[in-house]
mmJSON file of the N, C-alpha and C atoms, coordinates in Angstrom:
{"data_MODEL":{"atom_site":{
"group_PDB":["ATOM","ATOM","ATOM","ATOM","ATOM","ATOM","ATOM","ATOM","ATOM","ATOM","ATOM","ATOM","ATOM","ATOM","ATOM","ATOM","ATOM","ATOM","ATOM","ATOM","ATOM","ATOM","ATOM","ATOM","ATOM","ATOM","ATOM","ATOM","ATOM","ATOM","ATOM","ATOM","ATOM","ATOM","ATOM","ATOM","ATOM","ATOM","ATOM","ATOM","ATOM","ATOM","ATOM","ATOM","ATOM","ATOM","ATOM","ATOM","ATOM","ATOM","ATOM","ATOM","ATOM","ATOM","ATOM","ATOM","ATOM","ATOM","ATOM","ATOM","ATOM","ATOM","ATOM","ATOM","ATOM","ATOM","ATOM","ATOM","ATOM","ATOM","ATOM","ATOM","ATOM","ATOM","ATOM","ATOM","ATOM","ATOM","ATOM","ATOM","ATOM","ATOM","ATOM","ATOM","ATOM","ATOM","ATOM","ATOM","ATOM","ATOM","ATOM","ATOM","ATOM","ATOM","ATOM","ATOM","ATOM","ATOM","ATOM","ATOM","ATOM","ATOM","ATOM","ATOM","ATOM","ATOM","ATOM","ATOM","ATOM","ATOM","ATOM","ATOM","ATOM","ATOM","ATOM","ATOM","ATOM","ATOM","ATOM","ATOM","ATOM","ATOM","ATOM","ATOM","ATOM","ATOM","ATOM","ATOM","ATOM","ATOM","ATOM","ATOM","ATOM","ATOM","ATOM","ATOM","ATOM","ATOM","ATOM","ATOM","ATOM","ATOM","ATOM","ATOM","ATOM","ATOM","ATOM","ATOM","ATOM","ATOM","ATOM","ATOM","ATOM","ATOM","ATOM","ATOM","ATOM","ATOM","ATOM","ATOM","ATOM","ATOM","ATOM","ATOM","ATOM","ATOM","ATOM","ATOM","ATOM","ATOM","ATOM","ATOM","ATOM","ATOM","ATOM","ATOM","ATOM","ATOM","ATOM","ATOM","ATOM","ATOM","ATOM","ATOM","ATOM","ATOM","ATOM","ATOM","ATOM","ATOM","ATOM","ATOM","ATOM","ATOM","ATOM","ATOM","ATOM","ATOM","ATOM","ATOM","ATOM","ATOM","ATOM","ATOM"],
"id":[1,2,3,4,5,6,7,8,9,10,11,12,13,14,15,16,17,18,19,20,21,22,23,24,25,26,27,28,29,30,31,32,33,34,35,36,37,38,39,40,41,42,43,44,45,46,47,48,49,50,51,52,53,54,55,56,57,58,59,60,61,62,63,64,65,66,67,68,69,70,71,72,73,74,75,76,77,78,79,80,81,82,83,84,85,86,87,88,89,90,91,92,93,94,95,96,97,98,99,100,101,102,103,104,105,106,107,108,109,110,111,112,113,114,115,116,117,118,119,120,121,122,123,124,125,126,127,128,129,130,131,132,133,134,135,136,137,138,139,140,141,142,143,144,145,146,147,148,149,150,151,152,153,154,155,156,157,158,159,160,161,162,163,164,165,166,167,168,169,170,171,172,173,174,175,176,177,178,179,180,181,182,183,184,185,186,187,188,189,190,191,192,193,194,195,196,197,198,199,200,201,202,203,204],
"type_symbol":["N","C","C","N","C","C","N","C","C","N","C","C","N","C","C","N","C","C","N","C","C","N","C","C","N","C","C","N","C","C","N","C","C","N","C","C","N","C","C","N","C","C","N","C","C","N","C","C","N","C","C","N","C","C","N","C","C","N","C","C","N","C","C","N","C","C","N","C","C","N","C","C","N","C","C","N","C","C","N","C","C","N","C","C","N","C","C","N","C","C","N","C","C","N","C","C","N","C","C","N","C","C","N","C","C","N","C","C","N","C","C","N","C","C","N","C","C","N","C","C","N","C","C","N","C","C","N","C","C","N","C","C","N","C","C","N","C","C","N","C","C","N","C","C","N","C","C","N","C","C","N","C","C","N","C","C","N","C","C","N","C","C","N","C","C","N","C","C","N","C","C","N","C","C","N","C","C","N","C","C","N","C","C","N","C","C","N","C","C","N","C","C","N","C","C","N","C","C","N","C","C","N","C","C"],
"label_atom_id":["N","CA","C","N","CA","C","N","CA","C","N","CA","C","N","CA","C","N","CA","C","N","CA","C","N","CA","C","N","CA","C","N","CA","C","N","CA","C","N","CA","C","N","CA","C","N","CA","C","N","CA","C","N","CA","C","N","CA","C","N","CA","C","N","CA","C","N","CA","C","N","CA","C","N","CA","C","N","CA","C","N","CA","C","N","CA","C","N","CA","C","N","CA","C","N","CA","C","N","CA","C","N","CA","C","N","CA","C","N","CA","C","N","CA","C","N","CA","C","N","CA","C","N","CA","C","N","CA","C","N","CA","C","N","CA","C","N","CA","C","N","CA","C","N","CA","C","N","CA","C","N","CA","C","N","CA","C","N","CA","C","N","CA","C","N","CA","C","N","CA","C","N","CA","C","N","CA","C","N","CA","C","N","CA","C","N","CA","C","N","CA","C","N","CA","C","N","CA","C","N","CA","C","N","CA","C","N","CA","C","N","CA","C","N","CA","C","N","CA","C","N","CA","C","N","CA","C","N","CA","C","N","CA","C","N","CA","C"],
"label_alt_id":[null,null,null,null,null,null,null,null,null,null,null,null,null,null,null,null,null,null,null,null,null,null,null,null,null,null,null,null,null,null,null,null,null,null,null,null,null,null,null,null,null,null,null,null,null,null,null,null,null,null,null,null,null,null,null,null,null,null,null,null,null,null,null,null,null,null,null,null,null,null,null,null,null,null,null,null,null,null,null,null,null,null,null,null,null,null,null,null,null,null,null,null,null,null,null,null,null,null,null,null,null,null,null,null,null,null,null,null,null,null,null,null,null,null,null,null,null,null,null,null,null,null,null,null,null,null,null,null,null,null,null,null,null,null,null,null,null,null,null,null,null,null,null,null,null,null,null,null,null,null,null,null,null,null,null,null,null,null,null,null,null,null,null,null,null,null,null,null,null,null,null,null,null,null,null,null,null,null,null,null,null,null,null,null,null,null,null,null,null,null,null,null,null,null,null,null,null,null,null,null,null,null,null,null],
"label_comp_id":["UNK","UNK","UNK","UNK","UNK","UNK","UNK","UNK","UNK","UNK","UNK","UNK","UNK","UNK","UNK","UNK","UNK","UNK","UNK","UNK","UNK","UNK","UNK","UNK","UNK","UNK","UNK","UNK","UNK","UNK","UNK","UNK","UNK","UNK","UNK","UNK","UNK","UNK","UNK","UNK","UNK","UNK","UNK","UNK","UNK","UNK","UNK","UNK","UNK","UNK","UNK","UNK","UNK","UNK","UNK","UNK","UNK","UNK","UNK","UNK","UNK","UNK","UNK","UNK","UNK","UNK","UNK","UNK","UNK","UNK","UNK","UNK","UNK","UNK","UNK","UNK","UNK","UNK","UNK","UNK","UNK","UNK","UNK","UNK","UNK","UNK","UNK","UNK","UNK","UNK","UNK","UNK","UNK","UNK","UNK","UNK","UNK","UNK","UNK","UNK","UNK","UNK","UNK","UNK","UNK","UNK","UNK","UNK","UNK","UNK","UNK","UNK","UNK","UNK","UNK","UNK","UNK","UNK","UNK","UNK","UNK","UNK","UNK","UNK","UNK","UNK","UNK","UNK","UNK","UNK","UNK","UNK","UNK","UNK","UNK","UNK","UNK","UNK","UNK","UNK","UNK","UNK","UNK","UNK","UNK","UNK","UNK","UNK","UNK","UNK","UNK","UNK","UNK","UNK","UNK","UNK","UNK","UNK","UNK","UNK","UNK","UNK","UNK","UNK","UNK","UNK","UNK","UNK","UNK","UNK","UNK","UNK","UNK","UNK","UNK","UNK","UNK","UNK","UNK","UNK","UNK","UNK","UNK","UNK","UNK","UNK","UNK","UNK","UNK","UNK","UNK","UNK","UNK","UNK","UNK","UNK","UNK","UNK","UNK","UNK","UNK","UNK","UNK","UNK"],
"label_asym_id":["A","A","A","A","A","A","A","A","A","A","A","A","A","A","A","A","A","A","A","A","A","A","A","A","A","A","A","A","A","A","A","A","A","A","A","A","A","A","A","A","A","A","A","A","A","A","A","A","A","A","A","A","A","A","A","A","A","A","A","A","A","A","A","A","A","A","A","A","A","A","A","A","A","A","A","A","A","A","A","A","A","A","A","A","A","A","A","A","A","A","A","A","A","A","A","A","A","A","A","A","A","A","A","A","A","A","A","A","A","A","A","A","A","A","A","A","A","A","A","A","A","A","A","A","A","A","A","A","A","A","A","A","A","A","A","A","A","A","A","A","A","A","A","A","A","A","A","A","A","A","A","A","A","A","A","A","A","A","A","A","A","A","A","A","A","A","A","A","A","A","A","A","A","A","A","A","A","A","A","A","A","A","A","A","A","A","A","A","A","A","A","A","A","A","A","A","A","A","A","A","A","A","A","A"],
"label_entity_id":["1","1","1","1","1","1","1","1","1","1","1","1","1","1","1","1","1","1","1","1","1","1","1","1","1","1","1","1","1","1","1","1","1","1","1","1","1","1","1","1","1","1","1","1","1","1","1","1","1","1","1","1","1","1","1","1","1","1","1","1","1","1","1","1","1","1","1","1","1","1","1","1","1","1","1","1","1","1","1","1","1","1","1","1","1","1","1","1","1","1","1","1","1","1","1","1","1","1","1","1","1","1","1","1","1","1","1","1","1","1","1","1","1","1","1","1","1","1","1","1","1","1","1","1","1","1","1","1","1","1","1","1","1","1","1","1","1","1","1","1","1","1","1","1","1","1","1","1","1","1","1","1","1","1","1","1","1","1","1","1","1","1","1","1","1","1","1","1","1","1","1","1","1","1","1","1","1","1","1","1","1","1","1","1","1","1","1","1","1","1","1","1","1","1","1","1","1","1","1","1","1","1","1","1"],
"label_seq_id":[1,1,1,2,2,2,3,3,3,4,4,4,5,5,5,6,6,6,7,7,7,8,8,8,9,9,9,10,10,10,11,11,11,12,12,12,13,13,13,14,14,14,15,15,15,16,16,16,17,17,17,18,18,18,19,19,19,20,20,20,21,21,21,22,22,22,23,23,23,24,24,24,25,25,25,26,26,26,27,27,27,28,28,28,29,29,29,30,30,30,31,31,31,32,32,32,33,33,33,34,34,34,35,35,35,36,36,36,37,37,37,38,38,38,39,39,39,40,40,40,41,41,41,42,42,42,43,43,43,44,44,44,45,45,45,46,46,46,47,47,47,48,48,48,49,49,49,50,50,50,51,51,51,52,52,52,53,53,53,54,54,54,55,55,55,56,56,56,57,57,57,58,58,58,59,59,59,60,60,60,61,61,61,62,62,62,63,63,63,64,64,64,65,65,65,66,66,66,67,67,67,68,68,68],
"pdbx_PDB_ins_code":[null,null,null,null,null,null,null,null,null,null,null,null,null,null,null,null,null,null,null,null,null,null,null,null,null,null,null,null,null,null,null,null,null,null,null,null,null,null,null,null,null,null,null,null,null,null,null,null,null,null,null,null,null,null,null,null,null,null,null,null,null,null,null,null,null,null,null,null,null,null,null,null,null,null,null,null,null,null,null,null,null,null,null,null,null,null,null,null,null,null,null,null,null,null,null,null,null,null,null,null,null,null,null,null,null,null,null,null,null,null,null,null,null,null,null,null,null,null,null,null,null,null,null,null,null,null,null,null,null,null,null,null,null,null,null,null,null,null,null,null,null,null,null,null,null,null,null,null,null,null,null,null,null,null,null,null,null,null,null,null,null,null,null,null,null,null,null,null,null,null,null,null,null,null,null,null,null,null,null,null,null,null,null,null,null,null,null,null,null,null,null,null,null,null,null,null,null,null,null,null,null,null,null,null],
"Cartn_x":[126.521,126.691,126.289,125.574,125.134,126.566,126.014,127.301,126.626,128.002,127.693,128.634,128.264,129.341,129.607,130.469,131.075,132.049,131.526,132.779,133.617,134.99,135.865,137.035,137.196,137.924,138.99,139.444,141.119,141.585,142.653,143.598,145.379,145.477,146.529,146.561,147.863,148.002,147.702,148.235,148.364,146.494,145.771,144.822,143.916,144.124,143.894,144.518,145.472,146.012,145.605,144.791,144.304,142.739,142.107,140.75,141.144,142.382,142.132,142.783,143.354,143.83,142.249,141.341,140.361,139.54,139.201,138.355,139.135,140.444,141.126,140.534,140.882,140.038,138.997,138.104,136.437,136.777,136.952,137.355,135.881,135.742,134.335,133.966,134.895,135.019,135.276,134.999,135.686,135.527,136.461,135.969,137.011,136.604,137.427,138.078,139.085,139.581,139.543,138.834,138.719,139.206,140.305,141.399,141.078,141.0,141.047,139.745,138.421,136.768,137.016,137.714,137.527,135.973,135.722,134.697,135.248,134.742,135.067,133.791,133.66,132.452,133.54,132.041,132.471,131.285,131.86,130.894,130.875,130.158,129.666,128.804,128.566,127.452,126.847,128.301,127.813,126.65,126.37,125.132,125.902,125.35,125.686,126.18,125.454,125.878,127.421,127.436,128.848,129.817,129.442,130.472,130.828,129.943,130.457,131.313,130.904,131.88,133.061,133.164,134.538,135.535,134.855,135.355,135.739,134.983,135.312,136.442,136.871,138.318,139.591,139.12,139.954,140.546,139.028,139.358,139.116,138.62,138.159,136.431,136.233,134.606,134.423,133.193,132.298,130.962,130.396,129.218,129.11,127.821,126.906,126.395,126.608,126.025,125.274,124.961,124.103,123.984,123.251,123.802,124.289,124.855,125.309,124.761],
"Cartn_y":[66.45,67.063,66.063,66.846,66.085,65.254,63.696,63.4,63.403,64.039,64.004,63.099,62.366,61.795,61.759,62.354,62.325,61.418,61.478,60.819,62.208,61.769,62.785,61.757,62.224,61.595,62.097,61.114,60.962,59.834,60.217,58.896,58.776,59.702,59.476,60.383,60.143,61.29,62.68,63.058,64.845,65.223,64.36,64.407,64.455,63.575,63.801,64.614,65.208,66.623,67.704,67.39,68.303,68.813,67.826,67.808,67.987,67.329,67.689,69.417,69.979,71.704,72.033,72.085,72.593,72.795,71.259,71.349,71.877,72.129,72.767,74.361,74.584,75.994,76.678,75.543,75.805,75.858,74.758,75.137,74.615,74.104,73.828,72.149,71.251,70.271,69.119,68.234,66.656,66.217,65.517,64.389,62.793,62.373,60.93,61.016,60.732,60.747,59.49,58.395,56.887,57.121,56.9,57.576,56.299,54.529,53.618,53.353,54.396,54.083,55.258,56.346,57.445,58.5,58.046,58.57,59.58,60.768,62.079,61.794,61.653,61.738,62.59,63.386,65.165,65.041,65.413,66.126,67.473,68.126,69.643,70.106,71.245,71.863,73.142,72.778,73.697,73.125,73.774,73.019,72.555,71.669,70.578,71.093,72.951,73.016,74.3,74.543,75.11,73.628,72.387,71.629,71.652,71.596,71.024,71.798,73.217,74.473,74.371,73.952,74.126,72.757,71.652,70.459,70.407,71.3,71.728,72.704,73.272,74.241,73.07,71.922,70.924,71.071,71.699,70.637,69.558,69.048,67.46,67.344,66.071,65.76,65.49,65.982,65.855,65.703,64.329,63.797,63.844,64.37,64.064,62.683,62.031,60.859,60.827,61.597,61.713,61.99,62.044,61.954,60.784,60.282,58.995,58.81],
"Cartn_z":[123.332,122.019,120.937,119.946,118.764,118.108,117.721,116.641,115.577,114.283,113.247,112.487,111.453,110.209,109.046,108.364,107.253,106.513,105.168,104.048,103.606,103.875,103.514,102.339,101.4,100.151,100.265,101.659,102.669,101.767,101.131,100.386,101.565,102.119,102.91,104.227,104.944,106.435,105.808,104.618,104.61,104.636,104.494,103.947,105.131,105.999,107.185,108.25,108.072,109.197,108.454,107.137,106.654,107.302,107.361,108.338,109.879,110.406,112.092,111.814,111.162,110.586,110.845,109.998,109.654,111.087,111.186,112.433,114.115,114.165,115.065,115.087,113.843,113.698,114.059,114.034,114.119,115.645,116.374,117.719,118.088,119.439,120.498,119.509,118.626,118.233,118.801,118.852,119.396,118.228,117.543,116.297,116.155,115.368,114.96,113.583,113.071,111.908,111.879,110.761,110.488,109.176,108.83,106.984,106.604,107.015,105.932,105.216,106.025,105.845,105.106,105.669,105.07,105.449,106.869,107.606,108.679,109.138,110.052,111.031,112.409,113.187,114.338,113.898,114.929,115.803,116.927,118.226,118.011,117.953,117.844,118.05,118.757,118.771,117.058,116.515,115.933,114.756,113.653,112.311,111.871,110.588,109.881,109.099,108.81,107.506,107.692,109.413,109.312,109.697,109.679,109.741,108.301,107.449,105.935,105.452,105.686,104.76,105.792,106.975,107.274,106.625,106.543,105.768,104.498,103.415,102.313,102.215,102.977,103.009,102.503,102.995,102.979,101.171,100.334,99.187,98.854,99.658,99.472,99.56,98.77,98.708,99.959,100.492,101.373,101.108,102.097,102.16,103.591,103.389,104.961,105.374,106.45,106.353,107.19,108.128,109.087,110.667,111.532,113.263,113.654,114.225,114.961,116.108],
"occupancy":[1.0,1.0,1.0,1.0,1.0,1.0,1.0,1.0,1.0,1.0,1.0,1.0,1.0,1.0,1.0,1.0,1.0,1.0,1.0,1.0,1.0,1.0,1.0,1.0,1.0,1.0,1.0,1.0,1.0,1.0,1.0,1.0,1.0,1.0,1.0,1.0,1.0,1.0,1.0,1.0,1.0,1.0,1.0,1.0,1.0,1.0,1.0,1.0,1.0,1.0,1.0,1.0,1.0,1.0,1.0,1.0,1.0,1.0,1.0,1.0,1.0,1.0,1.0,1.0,1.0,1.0,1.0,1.0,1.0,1.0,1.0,1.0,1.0,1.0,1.0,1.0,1.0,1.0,1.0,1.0,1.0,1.0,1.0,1.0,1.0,1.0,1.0,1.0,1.0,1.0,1.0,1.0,1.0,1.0,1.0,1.0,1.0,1.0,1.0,1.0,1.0,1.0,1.0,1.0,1.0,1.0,1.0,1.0,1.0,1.0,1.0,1.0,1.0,1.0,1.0,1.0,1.0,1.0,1.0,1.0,1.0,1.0,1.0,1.0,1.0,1.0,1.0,1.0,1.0,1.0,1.0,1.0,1.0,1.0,1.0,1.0,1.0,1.0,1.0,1.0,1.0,1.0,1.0,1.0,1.0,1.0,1.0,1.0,1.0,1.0,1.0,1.0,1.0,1.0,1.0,1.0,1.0,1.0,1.0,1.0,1.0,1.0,1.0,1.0,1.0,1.0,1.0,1.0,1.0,1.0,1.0,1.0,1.0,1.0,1.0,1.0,1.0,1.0,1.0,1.0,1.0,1.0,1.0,1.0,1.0,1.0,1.0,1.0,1.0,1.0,1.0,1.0,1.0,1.0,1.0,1.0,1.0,1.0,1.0,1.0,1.0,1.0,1.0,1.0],
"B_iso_or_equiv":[0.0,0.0,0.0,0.0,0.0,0.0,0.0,0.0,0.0,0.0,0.0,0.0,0.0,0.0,0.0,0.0,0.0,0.0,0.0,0.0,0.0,0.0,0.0,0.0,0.0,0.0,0.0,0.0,0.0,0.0,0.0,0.0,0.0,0.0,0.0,0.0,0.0,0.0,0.0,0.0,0.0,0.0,0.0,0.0,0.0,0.0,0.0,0.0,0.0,0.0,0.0,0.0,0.0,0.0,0.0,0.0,0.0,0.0,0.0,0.0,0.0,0.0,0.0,0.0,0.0,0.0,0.0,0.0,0.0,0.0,0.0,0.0,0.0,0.0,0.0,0.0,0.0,0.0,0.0,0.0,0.0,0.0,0.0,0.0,0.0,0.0,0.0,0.0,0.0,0.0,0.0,0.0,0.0,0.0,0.0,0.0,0.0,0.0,0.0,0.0,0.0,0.0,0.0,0.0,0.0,0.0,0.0,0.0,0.0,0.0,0.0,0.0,0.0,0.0,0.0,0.0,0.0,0.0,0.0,0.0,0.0,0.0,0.0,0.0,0.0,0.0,0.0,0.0,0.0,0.0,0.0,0.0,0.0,0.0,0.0,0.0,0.0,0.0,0.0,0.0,0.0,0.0,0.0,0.0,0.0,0.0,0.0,0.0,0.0,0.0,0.0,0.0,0.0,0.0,0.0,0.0,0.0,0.0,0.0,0.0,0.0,0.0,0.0,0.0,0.0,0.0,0.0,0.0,0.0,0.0,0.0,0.0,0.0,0.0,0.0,0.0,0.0,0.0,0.0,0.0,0.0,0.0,0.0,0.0,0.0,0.0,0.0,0.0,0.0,0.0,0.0,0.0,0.0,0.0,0.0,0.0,0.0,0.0,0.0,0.0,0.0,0.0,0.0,0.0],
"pdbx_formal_charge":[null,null,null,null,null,null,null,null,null,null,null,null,null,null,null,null,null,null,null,null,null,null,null,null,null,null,null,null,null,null,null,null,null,null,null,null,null,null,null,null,null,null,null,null,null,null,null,null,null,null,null,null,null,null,null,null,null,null,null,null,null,null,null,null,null,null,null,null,null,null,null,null,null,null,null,null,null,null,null,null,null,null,null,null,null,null,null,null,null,null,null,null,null,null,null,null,null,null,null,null,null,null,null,null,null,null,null,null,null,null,null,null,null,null,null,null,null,null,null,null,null,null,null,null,null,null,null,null,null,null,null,null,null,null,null,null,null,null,null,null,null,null,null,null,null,null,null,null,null,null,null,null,null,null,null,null,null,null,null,null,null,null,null,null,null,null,null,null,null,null,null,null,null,null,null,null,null,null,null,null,null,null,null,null,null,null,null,null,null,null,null,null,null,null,null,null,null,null,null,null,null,null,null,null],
"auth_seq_id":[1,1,1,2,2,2,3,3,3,4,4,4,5,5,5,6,6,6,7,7,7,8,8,8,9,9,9,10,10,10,11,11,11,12,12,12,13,13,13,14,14,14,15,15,15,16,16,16,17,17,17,18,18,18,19,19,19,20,20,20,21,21,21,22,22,22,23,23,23,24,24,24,25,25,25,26,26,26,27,27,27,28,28,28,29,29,29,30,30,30,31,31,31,32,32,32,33,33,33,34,34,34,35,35,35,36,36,36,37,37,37,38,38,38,39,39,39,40,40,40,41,41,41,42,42,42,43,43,43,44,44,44,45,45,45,46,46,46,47,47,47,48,48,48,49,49,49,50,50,50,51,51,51,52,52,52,53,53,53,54,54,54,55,55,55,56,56,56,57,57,57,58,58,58,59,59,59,60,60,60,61,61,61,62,62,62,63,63,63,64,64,64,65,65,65,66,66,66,67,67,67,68,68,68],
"auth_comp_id":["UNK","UNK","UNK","UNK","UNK","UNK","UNK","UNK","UNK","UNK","UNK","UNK","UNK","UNK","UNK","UNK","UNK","UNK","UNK","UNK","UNK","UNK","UNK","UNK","UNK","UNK","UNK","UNK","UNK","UNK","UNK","UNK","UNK","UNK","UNK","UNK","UNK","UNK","UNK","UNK","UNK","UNK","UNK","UNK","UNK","UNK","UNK","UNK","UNK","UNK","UNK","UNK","UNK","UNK","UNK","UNK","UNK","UNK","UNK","UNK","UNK","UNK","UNK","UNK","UNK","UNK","UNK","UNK","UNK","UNK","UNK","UNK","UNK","UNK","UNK","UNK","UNK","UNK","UNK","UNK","UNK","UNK","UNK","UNK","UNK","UNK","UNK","UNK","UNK","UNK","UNK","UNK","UNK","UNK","UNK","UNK","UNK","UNK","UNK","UNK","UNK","UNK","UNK","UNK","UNK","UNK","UNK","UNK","UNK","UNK","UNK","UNK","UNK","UNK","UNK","UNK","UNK","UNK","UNK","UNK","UNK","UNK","UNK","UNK","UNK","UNK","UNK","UNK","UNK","UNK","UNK","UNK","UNK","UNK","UNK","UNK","UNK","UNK","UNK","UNK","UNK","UNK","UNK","UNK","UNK","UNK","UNK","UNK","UNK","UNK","UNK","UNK","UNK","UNK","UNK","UNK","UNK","UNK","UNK","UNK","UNK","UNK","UNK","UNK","UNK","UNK","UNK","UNK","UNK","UNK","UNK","UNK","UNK","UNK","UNK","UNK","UNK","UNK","UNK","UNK","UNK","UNK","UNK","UNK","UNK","UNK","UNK","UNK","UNK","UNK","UNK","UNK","UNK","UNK","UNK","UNK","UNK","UNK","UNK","UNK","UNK","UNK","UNK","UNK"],
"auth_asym_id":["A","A","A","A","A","A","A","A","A","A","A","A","A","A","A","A","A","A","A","A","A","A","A","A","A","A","A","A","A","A","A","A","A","A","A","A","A","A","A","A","A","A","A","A","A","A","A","A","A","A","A","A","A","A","A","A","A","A","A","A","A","A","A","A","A","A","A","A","A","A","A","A","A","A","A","A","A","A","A","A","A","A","A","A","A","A","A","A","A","A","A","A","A","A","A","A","A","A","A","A","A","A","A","A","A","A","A","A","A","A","A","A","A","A","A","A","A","A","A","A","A","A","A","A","A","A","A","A","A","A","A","A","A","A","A","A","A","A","A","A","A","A","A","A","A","A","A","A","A","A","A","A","A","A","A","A","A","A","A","A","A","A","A","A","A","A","A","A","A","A","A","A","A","A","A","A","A","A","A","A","A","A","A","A","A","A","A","A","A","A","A","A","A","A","A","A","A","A","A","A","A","A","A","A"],
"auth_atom_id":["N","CA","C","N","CA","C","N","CA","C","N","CA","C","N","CA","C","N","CA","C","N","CA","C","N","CA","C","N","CA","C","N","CA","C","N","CA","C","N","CA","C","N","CA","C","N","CA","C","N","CA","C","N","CA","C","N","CA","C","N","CA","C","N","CA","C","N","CA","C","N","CA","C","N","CA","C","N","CA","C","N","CA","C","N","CA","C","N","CA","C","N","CA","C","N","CA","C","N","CA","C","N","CA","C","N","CA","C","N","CA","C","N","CA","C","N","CA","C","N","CA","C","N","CA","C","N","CA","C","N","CA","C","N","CA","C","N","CA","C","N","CA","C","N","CA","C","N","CA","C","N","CA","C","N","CA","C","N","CA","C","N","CA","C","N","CA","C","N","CA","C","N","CA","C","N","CA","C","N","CA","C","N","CA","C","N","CA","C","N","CA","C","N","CA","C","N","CA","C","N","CA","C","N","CA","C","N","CA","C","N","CA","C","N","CA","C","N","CA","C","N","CA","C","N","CA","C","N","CA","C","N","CA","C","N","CA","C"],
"pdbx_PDB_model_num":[1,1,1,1,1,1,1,1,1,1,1,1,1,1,1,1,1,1,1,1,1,1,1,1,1,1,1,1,1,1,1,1,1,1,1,1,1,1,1,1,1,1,1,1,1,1,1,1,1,1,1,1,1,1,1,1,1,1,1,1,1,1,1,1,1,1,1,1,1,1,1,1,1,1,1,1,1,1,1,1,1,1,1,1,1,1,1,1,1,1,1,1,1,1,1,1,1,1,1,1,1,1,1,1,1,1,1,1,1,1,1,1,1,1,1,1,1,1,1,1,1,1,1,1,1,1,1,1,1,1,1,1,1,1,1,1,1,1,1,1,1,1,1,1,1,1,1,1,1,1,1,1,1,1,1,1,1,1,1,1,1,1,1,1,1,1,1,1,1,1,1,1,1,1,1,1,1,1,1,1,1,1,1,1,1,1,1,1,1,1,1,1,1,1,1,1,1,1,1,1,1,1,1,1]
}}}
């Protein structure tokens, strides 16, 4: 499975059970929560651009940073 990585503008835990919420949802996910970089690297098959809109539910800024 493709990796992908994101900046997610995680300042604490709620912020991050806020992203593993989201991406639980999407479901067919593996990812990493890194809260002190404030980086998300997801395994997915799904696109980049249904990872982003499910990351944005969060509320929080999202940047693409690229495949890994």
């Amino acid at each position: 499975m493709p990796k992908h990585e994101f900046t997610v503008d995680m300042t604490c835990e709620g912020c991050s059970n806020a992203v593993t919420r989201v991406l639980n949802k999407l479901g067919g996910v593996q990812f990493e929560i890194d809260l002190p970089n404030k980086k998300v690297c997801i395994d997915s098959e799904h696109s980049v651009d249904t990872l982003l809109e499910t990351l944005k539910k969060t509320g929080k800024t999202i940047t693409y940073l690229g495949a890994k």
